[in-house]
VMD Tcl script that draws the C-alpha trace (Angstrom):
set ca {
  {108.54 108.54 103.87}
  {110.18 110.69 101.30}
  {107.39 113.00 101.20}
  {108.51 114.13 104.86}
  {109.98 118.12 105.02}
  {113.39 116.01 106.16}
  {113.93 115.22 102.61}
  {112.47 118.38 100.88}
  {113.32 121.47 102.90}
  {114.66 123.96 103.34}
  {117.42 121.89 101.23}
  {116.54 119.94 98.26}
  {117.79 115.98 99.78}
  {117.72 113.91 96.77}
  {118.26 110.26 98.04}
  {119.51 107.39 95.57}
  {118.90 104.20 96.39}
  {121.32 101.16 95.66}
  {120.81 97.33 96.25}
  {122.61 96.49 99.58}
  {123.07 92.33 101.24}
  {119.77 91.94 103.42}
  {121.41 91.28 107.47}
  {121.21 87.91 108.58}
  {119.21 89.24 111.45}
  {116.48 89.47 108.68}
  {116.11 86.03 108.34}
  {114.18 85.60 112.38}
  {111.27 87.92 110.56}
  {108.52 86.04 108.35}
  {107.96 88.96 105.91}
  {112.02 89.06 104.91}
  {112.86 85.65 105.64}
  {114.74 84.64 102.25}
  {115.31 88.21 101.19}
  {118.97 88.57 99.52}
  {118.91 92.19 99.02}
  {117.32 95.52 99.36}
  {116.94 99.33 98.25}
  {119.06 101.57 100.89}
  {120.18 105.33 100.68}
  {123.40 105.21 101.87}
  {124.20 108.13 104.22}
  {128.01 107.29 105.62}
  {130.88 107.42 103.40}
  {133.01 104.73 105.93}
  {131.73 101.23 106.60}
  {130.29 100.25 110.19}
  {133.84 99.64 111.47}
  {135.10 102.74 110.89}
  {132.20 104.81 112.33}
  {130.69 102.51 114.69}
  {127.01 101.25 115.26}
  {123.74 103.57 114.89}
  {120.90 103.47 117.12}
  {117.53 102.19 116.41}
  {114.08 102.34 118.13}
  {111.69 99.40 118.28}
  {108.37 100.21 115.75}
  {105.96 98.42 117.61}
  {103.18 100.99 118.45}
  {105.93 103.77 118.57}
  {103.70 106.41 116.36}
  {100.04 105.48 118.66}
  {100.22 108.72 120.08}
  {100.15 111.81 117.82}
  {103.03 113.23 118.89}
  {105.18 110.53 117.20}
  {105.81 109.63 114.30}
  {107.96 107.36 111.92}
  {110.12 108.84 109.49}
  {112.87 106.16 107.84}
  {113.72 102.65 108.87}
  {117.16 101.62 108.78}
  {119.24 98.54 108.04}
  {120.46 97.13 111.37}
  {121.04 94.02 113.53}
  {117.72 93.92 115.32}
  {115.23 94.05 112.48}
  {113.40 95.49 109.20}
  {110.92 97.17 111.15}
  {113.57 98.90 113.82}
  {113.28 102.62 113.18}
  {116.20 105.09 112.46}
  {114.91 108.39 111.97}
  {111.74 109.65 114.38}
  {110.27 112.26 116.49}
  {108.36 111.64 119.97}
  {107.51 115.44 121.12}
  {110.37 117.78 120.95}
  {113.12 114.77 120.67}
  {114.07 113.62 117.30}
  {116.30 110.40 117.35}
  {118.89 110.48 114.06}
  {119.70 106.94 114.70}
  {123.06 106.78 112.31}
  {126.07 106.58 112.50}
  {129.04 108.66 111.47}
  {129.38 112.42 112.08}
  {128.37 115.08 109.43}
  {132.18 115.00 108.16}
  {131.80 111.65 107.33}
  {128.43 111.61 106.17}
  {127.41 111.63 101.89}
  {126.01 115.01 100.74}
  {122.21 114.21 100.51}
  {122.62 113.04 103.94}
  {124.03 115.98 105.03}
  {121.21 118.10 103.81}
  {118.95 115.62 105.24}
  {120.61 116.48 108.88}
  {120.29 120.10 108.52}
  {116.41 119.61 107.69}
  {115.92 117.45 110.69}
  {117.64 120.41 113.00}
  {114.94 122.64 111.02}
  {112.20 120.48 111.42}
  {112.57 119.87 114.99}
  {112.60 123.40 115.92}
  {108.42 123.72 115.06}
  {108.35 121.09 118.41}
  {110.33 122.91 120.99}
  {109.28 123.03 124.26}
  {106.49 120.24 123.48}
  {107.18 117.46 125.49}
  {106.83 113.98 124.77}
  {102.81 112.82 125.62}
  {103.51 109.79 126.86}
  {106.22 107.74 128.37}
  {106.29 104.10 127.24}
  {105.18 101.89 130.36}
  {107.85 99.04 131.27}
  {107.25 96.06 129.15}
  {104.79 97.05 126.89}
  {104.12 96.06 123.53}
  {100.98 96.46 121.16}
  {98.62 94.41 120.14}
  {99.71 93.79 116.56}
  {103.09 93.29 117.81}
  {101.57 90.68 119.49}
  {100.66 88.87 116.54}
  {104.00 89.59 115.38}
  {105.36 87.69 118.29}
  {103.44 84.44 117.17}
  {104.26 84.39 113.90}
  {108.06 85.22 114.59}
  {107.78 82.26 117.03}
  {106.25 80.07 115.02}
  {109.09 80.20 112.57}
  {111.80 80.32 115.23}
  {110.60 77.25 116.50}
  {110.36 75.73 113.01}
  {113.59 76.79 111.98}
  {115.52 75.83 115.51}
  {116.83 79.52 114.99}
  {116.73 80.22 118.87}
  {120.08 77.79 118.27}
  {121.79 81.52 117.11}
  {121.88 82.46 120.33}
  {124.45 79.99 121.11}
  {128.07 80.26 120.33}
  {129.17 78.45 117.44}
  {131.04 75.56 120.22}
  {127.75 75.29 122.00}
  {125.46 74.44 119.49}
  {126.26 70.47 119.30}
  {125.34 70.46 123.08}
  {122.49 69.02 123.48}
  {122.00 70.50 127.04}
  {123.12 74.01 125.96}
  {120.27 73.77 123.06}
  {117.25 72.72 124.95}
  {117.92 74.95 127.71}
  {117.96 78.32 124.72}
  {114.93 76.53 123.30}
  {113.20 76.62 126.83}
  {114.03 80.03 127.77}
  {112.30 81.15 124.14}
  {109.57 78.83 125.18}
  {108.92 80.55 128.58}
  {109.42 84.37 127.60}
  {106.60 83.61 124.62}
  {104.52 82.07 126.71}
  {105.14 84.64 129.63}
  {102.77 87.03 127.10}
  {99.60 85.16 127.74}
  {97.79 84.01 130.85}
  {98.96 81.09 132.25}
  {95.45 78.63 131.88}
  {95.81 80.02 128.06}
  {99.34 78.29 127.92}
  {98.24 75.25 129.74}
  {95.55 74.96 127.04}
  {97.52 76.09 123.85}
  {100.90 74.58 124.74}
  {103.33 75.30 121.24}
  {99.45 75.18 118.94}
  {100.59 78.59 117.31}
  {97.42 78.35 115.06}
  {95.58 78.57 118.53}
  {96.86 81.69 120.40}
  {97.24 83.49 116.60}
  {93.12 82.93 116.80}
  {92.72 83.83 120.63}
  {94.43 86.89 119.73}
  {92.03 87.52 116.21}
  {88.85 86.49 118.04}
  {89.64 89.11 121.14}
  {91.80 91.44 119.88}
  {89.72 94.81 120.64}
  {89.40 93.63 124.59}
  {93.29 92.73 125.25}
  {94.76 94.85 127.46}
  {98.15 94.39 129.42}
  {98.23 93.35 133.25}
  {101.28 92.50 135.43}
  {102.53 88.95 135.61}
  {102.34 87.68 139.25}
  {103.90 84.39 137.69}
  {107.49 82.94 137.68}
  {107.90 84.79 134.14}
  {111.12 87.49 134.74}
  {110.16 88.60 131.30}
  {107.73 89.64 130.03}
  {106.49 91.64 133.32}
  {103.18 91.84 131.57}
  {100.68 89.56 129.54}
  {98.04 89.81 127.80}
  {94.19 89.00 128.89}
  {90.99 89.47 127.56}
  {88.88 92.77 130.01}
  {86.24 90.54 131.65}
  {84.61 93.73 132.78}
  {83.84 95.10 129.58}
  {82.42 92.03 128.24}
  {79.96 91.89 131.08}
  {79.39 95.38 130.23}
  {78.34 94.50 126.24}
  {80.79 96.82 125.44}
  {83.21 95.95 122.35}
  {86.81 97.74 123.19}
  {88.92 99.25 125.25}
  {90.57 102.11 122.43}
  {87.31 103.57 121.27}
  {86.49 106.81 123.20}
  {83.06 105.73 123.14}
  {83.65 103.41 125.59}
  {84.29 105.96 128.41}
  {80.89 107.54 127.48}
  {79.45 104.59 127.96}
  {80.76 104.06 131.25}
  {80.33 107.62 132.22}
  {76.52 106.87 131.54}
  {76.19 103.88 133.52}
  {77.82 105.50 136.47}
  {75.15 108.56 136.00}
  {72.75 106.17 136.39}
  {73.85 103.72 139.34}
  {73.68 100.51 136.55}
  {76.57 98.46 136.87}
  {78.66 101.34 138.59}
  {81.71 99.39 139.97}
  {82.40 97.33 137.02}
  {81.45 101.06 134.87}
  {84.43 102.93 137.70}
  {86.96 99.81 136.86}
  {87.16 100.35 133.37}
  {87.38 103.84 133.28}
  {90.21 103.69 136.34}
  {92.19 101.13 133.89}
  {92.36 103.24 130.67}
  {92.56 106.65 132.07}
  {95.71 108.34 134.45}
  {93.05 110.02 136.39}
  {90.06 108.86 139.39}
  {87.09 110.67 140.38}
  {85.04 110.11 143.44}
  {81.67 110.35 141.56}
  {79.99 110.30 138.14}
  {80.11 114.21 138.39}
  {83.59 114.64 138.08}
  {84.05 111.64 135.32}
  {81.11 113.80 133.36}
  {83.31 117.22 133.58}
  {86.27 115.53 132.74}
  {85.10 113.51 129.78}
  {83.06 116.47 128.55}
  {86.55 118.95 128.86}
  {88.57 116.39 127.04}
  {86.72 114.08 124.63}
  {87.78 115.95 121.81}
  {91.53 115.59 122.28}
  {92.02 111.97 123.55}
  {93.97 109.43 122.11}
  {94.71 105.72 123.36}
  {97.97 104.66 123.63}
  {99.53 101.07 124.05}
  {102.59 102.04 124.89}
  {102.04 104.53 127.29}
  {99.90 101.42 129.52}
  {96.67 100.92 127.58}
  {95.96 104.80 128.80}
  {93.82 107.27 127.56}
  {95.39 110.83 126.71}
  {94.63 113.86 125.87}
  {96.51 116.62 123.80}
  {97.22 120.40 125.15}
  {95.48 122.91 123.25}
  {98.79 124.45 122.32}
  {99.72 120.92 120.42}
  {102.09 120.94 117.13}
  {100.38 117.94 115.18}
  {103.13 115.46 113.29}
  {103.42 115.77 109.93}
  {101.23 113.62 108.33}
  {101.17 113.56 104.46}
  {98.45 113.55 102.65}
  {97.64 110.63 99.95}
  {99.15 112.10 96.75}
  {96.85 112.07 93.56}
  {97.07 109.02 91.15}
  {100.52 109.49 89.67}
  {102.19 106.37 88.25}
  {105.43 108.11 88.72}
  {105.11 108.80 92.54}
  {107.12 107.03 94.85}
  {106.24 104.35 96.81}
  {106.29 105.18 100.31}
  {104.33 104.63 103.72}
  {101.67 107.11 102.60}
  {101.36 105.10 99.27}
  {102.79 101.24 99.12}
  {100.85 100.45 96.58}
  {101.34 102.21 92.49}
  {99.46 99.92 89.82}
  {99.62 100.68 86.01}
  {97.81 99.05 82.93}
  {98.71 98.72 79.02}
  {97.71 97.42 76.41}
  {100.16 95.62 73.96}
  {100.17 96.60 70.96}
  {99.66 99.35 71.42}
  {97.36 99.17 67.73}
  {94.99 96.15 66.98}
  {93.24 94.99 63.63}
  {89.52 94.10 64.16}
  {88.60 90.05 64.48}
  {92.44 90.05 66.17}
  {93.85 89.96 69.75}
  {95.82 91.86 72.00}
  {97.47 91.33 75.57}
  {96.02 93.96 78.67}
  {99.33 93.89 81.28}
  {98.77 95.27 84.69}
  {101.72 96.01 86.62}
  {101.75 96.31 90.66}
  {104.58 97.59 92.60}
  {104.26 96.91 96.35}
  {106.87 98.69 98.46}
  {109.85 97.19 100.60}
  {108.00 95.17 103.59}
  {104.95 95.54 102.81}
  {102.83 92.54 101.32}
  {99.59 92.08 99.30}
  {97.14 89.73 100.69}
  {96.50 87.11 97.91}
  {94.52 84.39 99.85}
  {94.09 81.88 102.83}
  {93.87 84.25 105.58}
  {91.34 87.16 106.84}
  {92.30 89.72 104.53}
  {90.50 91.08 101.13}
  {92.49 88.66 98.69}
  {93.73 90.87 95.78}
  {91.36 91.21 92.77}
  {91.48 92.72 89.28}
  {88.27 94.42 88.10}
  {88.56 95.55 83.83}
  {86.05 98.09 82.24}
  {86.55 97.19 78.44}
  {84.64 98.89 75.59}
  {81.87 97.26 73.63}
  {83.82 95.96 70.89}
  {86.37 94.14 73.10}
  {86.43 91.23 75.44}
  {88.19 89.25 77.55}
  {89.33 86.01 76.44}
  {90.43 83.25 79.72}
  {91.72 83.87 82.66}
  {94.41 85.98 84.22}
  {97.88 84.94 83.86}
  {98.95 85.62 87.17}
  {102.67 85.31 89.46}
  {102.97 82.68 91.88}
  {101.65 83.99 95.74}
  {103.95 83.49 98.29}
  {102.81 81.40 101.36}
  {104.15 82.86 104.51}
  {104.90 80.84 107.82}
  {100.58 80.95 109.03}
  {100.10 79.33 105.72}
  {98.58 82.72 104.39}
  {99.19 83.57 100.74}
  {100.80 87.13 100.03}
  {102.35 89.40 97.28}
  {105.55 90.61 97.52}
  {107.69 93.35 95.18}
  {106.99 93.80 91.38}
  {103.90 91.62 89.84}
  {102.58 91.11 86.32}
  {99.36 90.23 85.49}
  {98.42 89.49 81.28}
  {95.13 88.29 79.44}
  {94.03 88.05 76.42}
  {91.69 90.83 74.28}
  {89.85 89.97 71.80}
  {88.82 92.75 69.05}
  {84.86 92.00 67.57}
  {84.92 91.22 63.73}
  {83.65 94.18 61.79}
  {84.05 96.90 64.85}
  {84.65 100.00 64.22}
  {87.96 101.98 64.41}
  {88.09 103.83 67.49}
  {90.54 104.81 70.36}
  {88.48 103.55 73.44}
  {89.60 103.69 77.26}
  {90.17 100.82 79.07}
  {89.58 101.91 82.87}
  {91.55 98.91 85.29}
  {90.84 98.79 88.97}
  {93.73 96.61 91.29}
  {91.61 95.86 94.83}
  {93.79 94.94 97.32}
  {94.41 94.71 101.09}
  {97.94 95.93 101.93}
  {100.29 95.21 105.30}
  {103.15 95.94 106.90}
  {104.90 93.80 110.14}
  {102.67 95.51 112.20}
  {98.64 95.81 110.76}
  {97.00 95.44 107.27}
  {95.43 98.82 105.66}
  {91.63 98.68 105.25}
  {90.88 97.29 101.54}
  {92.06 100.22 99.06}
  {91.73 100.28 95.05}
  {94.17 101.58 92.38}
  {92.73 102.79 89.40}
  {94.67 102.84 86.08}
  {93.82 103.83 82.34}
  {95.07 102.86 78.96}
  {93.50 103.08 75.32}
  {93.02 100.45 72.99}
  {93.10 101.73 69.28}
  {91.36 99.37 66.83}
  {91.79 99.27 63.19}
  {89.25 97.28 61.14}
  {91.02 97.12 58.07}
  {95.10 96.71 57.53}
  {97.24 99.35 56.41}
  {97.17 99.84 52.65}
  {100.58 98.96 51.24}
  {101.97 101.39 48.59}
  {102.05 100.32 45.21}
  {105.56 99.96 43.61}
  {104.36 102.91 40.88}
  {104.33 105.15 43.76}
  {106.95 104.03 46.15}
  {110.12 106.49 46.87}
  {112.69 104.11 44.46}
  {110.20 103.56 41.15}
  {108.90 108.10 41.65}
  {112.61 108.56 41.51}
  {113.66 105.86 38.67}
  {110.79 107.60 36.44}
  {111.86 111.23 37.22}
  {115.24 109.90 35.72}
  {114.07 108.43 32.77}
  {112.30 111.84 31.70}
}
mol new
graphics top color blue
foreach p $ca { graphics top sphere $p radius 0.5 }
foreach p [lrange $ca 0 end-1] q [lrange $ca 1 end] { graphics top cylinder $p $q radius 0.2 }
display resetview
């Protein structure tokens, strides 16, 4: 997030980025599985065995309450999305190692703005606590997909030492105990049902995902001590999900009117921290709080609601189209067009190249799942046209079988000029749809709109004649 006041005040941070070996850790996670390398800012002078090991915060649903919020991810042992620099309330966590002695200059300055920054939070305690065992919804179908490939890959063997590995006893027991603890997430006739059919819990998940909430496990599962169901109440109820505040309303309503009460007094128990004995006190409540709630997975499935005195997080704001911005969480996603060359004769061709640039872990959708497949939409003038298809990079497939974009991408095709068309310099106006995700969710579909001009000629440069080039003006100017 380098648009974050961490980087940009009140020192001027700078960061340079360098290609660093991807951890083999990486390798358990489908979106980096196969990586070699990636862009870090390095902010140690030593190596890790000089200063140590850093400290890093699981991602999954850490930001759902407003209080918190992401800053910088960090190369470690547990994972891409494992976060190194954050904020929950009036506690930042700088999740690095070495002290400032040891640390590089821009990181340095970086520290000093973070000691700045947190000051505008003190005294504002953390909103929520995160409840034992929780985990969110889209981490969820993280889970699936991680253990999907796991599975695959027989990568639960890495938990072995190296002289345990050809023991066949040693391996299926590790294999079990990853068995049980995925299957410990989901209620127990689901995993009678689904078994190791990945394709089916990724659906159950999909198909119910607004009405999953987290109970405790009364099962033989140690870990997790929750799993996942689908809210019977509020589907008897009609109503859609548990994280919309419209859904207490609704029950509010139904209490105020006797219809349903005790199913209407369940729900709002179950996603709330407080209890009323009667629809009066659920209306006061509700009407003294609506505006500032927020529902938060990792606080229990719980609804919350700000102080009046908050300090919101720093949220930037989508920057304007600018092809030299860079990429970031706020903006994954920077698309440019040209048109080459950059001059064309009429009756003749040219080549329109769009460029996308998709940020580190994040992934265009490009087919075979839910998502918006990407799409290229070109406003040409009335002279020109488009000649074929796209010439497009190869998707990657990722372990669901769903098709995705990853890093830098060209896309070419052909333009053809009309015969006789006027010269002009005419805009070409290119529009990139796409639907963008991360590990943990996919963006609604977005567009990126880019411009170029093509400049027709319709006749060819006029060559000089040898009577008037530089040599013969000069040979002549002699002879006289």
């Amino acid at each position: 997030m380098p648009s974050h006041p961490i980087f940009r005040t009140p020192l001027t941070v700078n960061p340079r980025f360098e290609l660093s070996p991807v951890p083999s850790s990486y390798n358990f996670w489908p979106e980096t599985a196969g990586w070699t390398s990636l862009p870090i800012w390095r902010i140690r002078k030593l190596d890790r065995k000089q200063v140590g090991y850093g400290l890093v915060a699981n991602s999954d649903g850490f930001d759902d309450s407003p209080d918190a919020e992401i800053i910088s991810r960090g190369v470690n042992s547990k994972g891409p999305a494992s976060v190194a620099l954050a904020r929950q309330g009036n506690f930042f966590l700088w999740g690095f190692p070495a002290t400032p002695g040891d640390m590089t200059e821009s990181a340095r300055r970086c520290f000093i703005n973070a000691v700045c920054y947190i000051k505008h939070f003190d005294g504002q305690k953390p909103l929520v606590h995160k409840d034992r065992g929780a985990t969110g919804r889209t981490g969820l179908l993280e889970t699936i997909a991680m253990q999907r490939k796991i599975m695959r890959d027989g990568d639960y063997k890495e938990g072995l030492k190296p002289a345990e590995r050809d023991d066949p006893e040693k391996v299926a027991g590790m294999r079990k105990m990853y068995v049980e603890m995925f299957q410990g997430s989901f209620p127990a006739e689901l995993v009678k049902e689904f078994g190791e059919n990945y394709d089916k819990y990724q659906s159950w998940v999909r198909e119910n995902y607004d009405l999953l909430h987290l109970v405790p496990d009364a099962s033989k599962h140690a870990w997790p001590p929750n799993h996942f169901a689908v809210d019977d109440d509020l589907k008897a109820l009609g109503i859609a999900s548990n994280h919309d505040v419209a859904t207490l309303e609704t029950c509010v309503k139904l209490l105020e009117k006797g219809d349903r009460a005790e199913a209407a007094r369940r729900v709002l128990k179950r996603y709330t921290f407080v209890d009323f004995p009667d629809a009066q006190g659920w209306r006061q409540w509700l009407n003294a709080n609506k505006k500032q709630l927020f529902f938060s997975e990792m606080g229990g499935f719980k609804f919350v609601a700000t102080p009046t005195n908050f300090v919101p997080r720093y949220d930037a704001p989508r920057p304007l189209l600018n092809k030299d911005a860079p990429l970031d969480h706020n903006r994954p996603v920077v698309a440019t067009v040209a048109v080459e060359p950059t001059q064309v004769l009429a009756g003749s061709t040219c080549k329109i190249n769009v460029k996308v640039v998709i940020a580190p872990l994040w992934h265009i959708a490009a087919g075979g799942g839910p998502a918006l497949p990407m799409t290229i939409a070109v406003e040409l003038p009335k002279d020109v046209e488009a000649v074929g298809e796209w010439s497009r990079p190869q998707a990657e497939a990722s372990s669901n079988g769903e098709l995705h974009y990853t890093g830098m991408l060209e896309f070419t095709r052909t333009l053809r000029v009309r015969t006789g068309a006027e010269a002009s310099a005419s805009k070409v106006v290119c529009r990139v749809n796409y639907t963008v995700c991360d590990r943990n969710s996919c963006r609604p579909p977005a567009t990126e709109t880019a411009e170029a001009y093509v400049v027709v000629a319709n006749a060819p440069a006029e060559p000089k004649s040898a009577e008037t080039s530089p040599t013969k003006a000069a040979e002549a100017s002699k002879a006289k």
